[in-house]
Backbone bond lengths (Angstrom), bond angles and torsions (degrees), N, CA, C in turn:
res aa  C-N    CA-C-N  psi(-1)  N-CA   C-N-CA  omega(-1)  CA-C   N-CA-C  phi
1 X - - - 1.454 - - 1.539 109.41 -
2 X 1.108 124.25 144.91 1.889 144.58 -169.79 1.466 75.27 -70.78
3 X 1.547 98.74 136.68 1.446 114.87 165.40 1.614 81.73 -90.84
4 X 1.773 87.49 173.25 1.648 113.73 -157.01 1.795 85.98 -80.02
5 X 1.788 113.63 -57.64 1.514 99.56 172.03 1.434 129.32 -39.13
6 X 1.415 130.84 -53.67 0.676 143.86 -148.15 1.972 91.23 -95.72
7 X 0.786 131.54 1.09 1.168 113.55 169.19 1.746 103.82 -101.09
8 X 1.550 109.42 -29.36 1.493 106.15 -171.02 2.079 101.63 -90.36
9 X 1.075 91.40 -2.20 2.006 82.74 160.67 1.268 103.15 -99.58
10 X 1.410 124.38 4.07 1.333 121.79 164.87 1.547 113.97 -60.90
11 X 1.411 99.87 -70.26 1.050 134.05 170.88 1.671 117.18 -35.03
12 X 1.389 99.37 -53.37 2.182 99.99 -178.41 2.413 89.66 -70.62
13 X 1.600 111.06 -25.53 1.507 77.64 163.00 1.279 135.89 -84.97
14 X 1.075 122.45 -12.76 1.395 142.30 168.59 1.656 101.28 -57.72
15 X 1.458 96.73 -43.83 1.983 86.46 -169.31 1.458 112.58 -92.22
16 X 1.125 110.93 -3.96 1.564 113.13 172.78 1.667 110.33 -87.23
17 X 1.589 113.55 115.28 0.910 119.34 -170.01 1.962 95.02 -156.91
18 X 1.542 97.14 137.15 1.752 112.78 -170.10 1.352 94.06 -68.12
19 X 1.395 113.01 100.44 2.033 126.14 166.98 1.115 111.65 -50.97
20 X 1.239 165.22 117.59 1.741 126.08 158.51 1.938 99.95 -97.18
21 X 1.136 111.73 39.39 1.609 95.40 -172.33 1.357 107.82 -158.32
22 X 1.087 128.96 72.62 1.883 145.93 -168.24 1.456 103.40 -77.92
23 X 1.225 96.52 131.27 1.476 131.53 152.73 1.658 107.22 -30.10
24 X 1.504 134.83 76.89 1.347 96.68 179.01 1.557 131.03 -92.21
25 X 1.236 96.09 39.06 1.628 107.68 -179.75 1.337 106.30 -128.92
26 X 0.751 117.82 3.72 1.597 125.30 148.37 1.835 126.53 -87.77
27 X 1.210 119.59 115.09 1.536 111.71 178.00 1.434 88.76 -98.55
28 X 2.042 81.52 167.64 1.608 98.59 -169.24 1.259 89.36 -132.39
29 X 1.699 112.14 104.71 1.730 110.21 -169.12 1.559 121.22 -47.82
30 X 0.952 125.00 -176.77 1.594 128.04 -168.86 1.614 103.29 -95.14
31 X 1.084 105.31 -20.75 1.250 111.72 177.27 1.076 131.03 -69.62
32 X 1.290 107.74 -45.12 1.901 115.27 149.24 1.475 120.26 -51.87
33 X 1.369 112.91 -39.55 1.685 95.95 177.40 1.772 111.12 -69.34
34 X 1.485 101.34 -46.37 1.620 103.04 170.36 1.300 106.93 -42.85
35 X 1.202 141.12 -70.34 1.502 112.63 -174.56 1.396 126.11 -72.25
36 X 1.246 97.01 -15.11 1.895 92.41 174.11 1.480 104.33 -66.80
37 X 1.711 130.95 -44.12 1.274 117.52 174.12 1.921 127.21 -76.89
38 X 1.504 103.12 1.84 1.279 115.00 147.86 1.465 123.45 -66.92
39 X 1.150 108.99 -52.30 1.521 113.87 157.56 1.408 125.07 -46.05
40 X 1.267 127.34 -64.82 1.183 124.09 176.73 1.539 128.28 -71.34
41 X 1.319 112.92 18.95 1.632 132.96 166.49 1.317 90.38 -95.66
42 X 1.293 126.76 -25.26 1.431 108.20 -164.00 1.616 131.15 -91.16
43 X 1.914 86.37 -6.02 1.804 93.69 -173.02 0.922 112.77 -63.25
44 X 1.283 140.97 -162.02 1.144 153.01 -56.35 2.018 89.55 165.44
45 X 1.524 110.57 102.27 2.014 90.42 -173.32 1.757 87.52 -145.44
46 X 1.418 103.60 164.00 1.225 134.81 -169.21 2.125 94.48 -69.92
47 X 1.039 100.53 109.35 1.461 117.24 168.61 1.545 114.97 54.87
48 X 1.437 119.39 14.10 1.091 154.10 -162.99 1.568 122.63 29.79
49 X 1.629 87.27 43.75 1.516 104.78 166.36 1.686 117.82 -76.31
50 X 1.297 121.23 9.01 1.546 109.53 160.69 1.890 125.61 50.99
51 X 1.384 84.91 13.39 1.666 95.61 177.41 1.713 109.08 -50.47
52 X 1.610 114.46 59.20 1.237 97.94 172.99 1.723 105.30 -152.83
53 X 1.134 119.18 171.39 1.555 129.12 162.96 1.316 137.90 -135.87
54 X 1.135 136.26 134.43 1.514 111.55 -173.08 1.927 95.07 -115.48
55 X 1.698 100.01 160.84 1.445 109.08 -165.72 1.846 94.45 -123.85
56 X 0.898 120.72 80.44 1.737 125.68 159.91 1.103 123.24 -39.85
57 X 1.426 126.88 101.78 1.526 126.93 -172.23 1.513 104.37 -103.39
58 X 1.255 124.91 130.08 1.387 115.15 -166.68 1.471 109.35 -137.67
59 X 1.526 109.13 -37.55 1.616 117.11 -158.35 1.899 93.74 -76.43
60 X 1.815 115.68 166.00 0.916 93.57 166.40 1.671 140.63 -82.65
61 X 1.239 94.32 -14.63 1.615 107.02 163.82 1.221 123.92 -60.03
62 X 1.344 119.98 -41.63 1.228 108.46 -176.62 1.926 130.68 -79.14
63 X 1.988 89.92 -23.56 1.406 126.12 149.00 1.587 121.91 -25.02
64 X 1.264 94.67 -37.51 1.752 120.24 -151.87 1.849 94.46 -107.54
65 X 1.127 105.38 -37.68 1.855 95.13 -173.19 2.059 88.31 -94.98
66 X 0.928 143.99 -14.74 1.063 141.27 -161.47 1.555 115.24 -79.94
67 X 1.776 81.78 -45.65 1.541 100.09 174.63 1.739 137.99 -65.90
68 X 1.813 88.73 -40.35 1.310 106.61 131.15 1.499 148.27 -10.72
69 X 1.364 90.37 -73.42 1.822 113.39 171.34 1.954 110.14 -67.27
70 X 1.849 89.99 -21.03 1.993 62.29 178.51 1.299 99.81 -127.60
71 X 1.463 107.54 56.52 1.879 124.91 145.47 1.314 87.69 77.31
72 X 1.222 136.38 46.18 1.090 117.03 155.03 1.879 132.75 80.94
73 X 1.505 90.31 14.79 1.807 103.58 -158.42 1.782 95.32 -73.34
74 X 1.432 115.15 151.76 1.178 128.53 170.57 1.265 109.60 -51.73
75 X 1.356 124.29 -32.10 1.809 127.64 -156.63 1.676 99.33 -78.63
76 X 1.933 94.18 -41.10 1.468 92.12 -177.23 1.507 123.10 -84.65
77 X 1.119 128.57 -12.90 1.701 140.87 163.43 1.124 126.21 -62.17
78 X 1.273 113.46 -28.15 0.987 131.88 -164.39 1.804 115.48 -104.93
79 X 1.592 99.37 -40.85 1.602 110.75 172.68 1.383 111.26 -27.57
80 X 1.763 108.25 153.80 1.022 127.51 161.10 1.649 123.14 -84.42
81 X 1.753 78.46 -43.95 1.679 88.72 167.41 1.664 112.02 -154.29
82 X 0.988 109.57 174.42 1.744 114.41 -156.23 1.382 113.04 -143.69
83 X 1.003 124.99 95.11 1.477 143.60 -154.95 2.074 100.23 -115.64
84 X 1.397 87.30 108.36 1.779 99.52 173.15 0.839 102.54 -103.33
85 X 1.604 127.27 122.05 1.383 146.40 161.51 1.782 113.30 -78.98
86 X 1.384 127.23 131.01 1.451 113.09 -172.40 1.513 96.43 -149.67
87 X 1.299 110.17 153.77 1.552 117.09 175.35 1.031 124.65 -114.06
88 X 1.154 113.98 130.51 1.940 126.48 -169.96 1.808 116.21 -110.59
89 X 1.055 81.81 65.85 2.277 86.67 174.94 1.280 74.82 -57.36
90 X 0.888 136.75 -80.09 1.709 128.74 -146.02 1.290 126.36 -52.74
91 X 1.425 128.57 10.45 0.934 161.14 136.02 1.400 120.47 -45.81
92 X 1.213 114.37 -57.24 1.534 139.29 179.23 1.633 119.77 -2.92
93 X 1.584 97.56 -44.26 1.678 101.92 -165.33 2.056 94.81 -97.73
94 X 1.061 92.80 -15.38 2.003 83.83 172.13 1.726 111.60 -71.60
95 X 1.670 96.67 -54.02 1.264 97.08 -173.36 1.794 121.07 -78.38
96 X 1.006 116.34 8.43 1.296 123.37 -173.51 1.891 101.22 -101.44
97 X 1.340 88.93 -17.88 1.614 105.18 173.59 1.198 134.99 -66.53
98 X 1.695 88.51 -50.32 1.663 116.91 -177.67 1.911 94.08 -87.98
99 X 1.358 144.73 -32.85 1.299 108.82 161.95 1.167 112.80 -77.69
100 X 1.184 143.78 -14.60 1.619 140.60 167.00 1.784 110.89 -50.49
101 X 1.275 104.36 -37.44 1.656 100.17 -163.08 1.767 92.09 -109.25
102 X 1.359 134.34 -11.00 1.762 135.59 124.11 1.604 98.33 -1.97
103 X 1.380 86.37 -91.29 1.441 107.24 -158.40 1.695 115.35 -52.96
104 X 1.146 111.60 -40.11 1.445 131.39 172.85 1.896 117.84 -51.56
105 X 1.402 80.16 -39.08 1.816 90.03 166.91 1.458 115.03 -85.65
106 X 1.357 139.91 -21.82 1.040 124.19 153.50 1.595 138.46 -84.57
107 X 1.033 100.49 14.44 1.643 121.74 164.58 1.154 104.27 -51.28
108 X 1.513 132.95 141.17 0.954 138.10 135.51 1.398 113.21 -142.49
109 X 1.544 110.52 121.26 1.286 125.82 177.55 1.144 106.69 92.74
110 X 1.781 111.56 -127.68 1.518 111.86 168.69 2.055 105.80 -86.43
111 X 1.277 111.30 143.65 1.464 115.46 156.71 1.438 143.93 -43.40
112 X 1.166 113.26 105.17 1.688 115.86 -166.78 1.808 109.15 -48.28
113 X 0.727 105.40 136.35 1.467 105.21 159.46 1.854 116.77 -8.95
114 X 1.374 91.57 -76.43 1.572 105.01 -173.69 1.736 114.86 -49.41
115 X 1.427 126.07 -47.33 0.962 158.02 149.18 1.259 122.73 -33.06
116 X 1.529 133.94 -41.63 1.395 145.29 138.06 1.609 100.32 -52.05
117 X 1.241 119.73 -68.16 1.660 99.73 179.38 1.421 133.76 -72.62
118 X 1.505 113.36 12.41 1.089 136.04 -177.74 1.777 89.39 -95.91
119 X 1.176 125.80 -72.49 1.675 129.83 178.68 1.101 101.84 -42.07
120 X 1.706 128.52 -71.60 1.460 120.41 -178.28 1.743 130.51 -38.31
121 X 1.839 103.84 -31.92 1.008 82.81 -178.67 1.436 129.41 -96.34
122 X 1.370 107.80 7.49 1.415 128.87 -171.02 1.707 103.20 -97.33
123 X 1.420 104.39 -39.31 1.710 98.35 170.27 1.507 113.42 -84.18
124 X 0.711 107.86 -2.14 1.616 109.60 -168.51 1.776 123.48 -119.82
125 X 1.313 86.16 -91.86 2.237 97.39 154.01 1.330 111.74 -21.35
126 X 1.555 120.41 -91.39 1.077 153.52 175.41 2.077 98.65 -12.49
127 X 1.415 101.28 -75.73 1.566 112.19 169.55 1.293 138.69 -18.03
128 X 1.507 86.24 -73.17 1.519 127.78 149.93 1.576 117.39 -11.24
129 X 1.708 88.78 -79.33 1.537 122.40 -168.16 2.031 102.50 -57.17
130 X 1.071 110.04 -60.40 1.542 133.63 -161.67 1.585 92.79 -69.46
131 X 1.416 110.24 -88.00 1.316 125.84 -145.69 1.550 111.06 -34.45
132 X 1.025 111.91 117.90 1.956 117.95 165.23 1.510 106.76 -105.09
133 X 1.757 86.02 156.28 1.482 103.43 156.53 1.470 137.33 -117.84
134 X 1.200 145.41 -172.64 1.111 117.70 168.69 1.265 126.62 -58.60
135 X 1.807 116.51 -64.85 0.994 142.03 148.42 1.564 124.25 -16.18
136 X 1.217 126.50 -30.06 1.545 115.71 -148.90 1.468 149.18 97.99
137 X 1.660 81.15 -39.82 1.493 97.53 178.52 2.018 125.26 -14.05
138 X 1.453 87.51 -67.35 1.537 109.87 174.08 1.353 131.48 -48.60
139 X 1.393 100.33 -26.14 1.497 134.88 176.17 1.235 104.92 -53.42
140 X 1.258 101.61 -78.53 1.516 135.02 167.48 1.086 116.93 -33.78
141 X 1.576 127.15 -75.71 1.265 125.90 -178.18 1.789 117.78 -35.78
142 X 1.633 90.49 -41.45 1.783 105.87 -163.50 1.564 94.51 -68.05
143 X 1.554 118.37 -46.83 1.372 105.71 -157.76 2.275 97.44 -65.00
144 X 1.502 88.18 -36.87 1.944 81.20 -172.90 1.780 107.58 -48.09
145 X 1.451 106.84 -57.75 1.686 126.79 -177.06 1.440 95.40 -26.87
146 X 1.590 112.66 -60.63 1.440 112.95 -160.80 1.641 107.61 -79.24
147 X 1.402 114.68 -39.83 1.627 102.71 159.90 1.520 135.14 -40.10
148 X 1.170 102.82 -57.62 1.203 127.41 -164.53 1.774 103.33 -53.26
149 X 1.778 93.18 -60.60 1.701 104.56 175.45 1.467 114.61 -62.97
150 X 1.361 119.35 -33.16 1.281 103.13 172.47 1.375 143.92 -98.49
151 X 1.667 81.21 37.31 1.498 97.02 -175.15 2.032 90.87 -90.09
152 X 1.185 120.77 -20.06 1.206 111.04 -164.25 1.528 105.76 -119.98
153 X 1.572 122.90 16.31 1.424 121.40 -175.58 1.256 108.63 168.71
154 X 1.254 116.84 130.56 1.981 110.97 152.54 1.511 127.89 11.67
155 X 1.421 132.39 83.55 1.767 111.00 -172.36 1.171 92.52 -118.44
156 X 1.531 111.80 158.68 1.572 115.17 158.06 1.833 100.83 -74.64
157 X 1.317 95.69 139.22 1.721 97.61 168.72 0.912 118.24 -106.86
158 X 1.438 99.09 117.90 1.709 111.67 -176.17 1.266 101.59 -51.39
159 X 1.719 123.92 168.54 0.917 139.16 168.95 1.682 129.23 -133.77
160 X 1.100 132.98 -166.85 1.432 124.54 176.70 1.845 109.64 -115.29
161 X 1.033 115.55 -163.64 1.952 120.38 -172.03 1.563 99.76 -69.00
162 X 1.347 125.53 8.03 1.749 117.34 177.36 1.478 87.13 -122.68
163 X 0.840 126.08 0.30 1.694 111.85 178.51 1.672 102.30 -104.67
164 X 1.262 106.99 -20.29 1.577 95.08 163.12 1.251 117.68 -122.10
165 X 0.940 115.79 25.63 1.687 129.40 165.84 1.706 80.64 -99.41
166 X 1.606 135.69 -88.30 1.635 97.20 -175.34 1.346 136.02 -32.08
167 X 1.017 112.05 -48.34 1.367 122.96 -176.21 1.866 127.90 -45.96
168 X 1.683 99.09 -28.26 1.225 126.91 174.84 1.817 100.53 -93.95
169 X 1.058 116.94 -47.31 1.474 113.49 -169.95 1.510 101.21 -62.44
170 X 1.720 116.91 -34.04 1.749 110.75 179.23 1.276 124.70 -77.44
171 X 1.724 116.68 -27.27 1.478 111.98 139.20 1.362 125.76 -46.64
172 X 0.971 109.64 -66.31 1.853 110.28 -165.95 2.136 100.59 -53.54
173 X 0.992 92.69 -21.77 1.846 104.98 -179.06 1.236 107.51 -77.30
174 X 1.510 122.87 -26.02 1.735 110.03 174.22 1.491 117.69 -101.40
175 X 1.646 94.89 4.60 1.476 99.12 -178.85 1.240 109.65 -96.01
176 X 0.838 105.29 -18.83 2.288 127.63 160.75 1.453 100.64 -55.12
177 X 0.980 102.19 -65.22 1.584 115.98 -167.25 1.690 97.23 -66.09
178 X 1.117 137.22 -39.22 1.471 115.80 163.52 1.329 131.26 -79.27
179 X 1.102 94.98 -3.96 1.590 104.35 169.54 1.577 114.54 -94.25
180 X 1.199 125.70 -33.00 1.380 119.45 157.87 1.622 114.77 -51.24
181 X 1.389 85.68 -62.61 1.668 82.50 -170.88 1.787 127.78 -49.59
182 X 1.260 93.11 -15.70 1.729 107.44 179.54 1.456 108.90 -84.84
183 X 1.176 129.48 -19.70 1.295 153.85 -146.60 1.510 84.06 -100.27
184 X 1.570 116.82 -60.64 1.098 116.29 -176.99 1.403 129.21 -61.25
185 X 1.698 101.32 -47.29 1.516 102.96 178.47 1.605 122.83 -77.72
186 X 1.476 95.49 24.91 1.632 113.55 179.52 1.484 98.00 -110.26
187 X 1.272 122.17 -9.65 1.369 117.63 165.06 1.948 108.39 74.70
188 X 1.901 83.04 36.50 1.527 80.69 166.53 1.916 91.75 -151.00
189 X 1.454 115.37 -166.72 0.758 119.53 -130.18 1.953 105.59 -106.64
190 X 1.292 143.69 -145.49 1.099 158.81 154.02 1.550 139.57 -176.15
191 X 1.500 139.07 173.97 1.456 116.70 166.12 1.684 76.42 -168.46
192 X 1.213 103.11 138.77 1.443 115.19 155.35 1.168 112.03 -111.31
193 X 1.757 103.93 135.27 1.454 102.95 161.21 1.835 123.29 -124.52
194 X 0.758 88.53 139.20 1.510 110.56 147.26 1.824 138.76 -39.39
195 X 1.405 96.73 -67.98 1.495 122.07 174.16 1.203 116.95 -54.67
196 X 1.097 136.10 56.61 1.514 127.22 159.05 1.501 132.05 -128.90
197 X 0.997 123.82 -168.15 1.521 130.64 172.10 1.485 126.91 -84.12
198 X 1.304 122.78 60.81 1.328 130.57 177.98 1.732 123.04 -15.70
199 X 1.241 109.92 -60.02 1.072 146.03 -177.09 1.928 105.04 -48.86
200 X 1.629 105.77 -62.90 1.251 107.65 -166.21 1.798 101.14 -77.33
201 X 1.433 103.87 -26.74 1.741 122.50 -165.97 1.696 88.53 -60.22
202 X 0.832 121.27 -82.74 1.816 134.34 -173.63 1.592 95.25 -44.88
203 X 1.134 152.38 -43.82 1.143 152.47 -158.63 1.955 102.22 -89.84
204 X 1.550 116.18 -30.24 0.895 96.44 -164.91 1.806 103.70 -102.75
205 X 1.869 102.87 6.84 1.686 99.77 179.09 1.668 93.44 -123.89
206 X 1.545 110.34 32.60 1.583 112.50 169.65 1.679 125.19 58.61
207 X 1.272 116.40 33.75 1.316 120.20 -153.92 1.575 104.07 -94.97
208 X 1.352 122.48 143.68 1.001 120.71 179.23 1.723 120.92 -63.03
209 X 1.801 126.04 -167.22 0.907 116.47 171.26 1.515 117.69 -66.22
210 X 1.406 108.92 -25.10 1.912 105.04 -146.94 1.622 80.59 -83.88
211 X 1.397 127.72 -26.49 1.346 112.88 -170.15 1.837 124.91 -56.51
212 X 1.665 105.43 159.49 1.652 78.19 177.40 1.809 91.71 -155.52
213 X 1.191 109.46 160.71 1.447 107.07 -169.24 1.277 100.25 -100.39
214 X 1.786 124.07 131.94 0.713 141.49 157.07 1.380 133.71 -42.53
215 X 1.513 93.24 -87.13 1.768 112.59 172.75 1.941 90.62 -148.41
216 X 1.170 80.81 -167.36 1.832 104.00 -179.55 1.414 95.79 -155.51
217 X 1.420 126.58 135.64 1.404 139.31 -161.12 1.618 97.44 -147.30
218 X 1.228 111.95 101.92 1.344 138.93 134.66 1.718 134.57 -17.95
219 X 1.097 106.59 108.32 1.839 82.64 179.08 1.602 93.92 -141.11
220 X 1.275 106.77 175.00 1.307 117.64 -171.06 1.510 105.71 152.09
221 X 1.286 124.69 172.83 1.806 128.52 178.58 1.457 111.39 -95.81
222 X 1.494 101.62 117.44 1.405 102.88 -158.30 1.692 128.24 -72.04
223 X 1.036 133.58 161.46 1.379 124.94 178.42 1.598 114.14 -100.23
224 X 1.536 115.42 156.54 1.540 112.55 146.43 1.268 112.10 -2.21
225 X 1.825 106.60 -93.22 1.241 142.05 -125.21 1.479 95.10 -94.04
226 X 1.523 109.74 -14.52 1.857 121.50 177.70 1.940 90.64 -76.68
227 X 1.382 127.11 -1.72 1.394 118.60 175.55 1.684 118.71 -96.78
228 X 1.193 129.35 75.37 1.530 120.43 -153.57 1.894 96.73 -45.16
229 X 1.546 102.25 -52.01 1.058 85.35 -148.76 2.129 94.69 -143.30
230 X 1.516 126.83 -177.38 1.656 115.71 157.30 1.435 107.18 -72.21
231 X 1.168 87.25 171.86 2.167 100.61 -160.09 1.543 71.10 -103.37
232 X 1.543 96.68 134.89 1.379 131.87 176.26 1.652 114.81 -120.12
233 X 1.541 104.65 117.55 1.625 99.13 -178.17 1.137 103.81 -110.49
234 X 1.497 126.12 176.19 1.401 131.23 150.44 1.370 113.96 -84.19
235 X 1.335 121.39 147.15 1.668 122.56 -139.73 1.623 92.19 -79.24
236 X 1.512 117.72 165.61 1.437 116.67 -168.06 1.754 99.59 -78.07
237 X 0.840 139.49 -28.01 0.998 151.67 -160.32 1.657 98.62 -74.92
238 X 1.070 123.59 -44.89 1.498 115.54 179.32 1.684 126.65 -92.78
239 X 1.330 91.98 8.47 1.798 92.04 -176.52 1.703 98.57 -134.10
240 X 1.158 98.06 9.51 1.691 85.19 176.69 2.018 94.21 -143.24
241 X 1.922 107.11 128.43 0.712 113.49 171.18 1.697 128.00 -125.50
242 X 1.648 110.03 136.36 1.588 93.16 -156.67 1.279 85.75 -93.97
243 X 1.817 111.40 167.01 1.301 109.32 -179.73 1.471 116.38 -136.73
């Protein structure tokens, strides 16, 4: 039998659905976005380096140039509030720091086992994984390292600056995804988009080069007419295979 939880997180997926058409006489207190971006600190990230940031758009001016930036979409004109999600590889060597010196504070005495491979992999792995050069070099080395080893066993394969630029974009993507869903079980609304102006977006919240914009997510109380259309899947049977 459906536990009672498990039937009502059914339910917040059922109600999460991309609005493009808000209520604008309805506010969506601040308090709901604060915990929705409590939530989305909390997903689920690649070695739990946190390569990410979120940008809270709240005032109405800034509402107004934001909306702007993403061509003009109903979801964003209309928002209550406007939440830019962005990813920071370039970040990499702070936060690999701050769980390094984590771990360092729970030392006591000599280092547990786990805890030594917790340091190693943050001084070491971590390095490894990130560090570029101009050239490539590093690139290179990583892709041979990972050949070479996996010629004789299971390896992670290193990759180059697009393999952890995905790698960061699929974090920053489940931290979306908990932030919708909170959005939802707040009994209000969301839309992510896509469509915007990269270029002016990063320029207008000062972001460095390594930064990169995710999405921009919309919220507000959704309408009818904010429903284009029924949510259409591809049948379960063709996208999921057991093995």
């Amino acid at each position: 039998m459906e536990s009672i939880q498990h039937s009502f997180f059914h339910e917040i997926i059922e109600r999460r659905r991309s609005n493009r058409r808000f209520a604008e006489h309805i506010p969506v207190p601040d308090a709901v976005i604060e915990k929705a971006l409590q939530h989305a600190i909390l997903a689920p990230n690649s070695s739990n380096m946190q390569c990410w940031e979120f940008y809270w758009v709240r005032s109405t001016e800034q509402k107004e140039l934001f909306a702007s930036y993403c061509l003009g979409q109903g979801a964003g004109r209309s928002a209550q509030h406007l939440v830019v999600f962005v990813t920071r590889v370039d970040l990499w060597k702070k936060r690999a720091r701050w769980n390094k010196e984590l771990i360092q504070q729970s030392v006591v005495g000599n280092p547990t086992k786990m805890q030594k491979k917790g340091l190693d992999y943050y001084t070491k792995l971590i390095p490894l994984a990130y560090t570029n050069d101009s050239f490539g070099i590093l690139s290179l080395i990583r892709r041979m390292v990972s050949f070479f080893a996996g010629l004789q066993k299971p390896f992670y394969r290193f990759g180059g600056r697009a393999d952890r630029r995905i790698v960061a974009h699929k974090s920053c993507a489940l931290a979306a995804e908990n932030f919708m869903l909170s959005i939802a079980a707040a009994d209000f609304d969301s839309c992510p988009m896509e469509g915007f102006d990269a270029k002016r977006v990063k320029k207008a919240l000062n972001l460095p080069f390594g930064a990169e914009i995710n999405m921009i997510i919309a919220v507000g109380k959704g309408t009818p007419e904010g429903i284009w259309w029924p949510r259409f899947r591809v049948p379960y049977e063709e996208v999921v295979t057991v093995i």
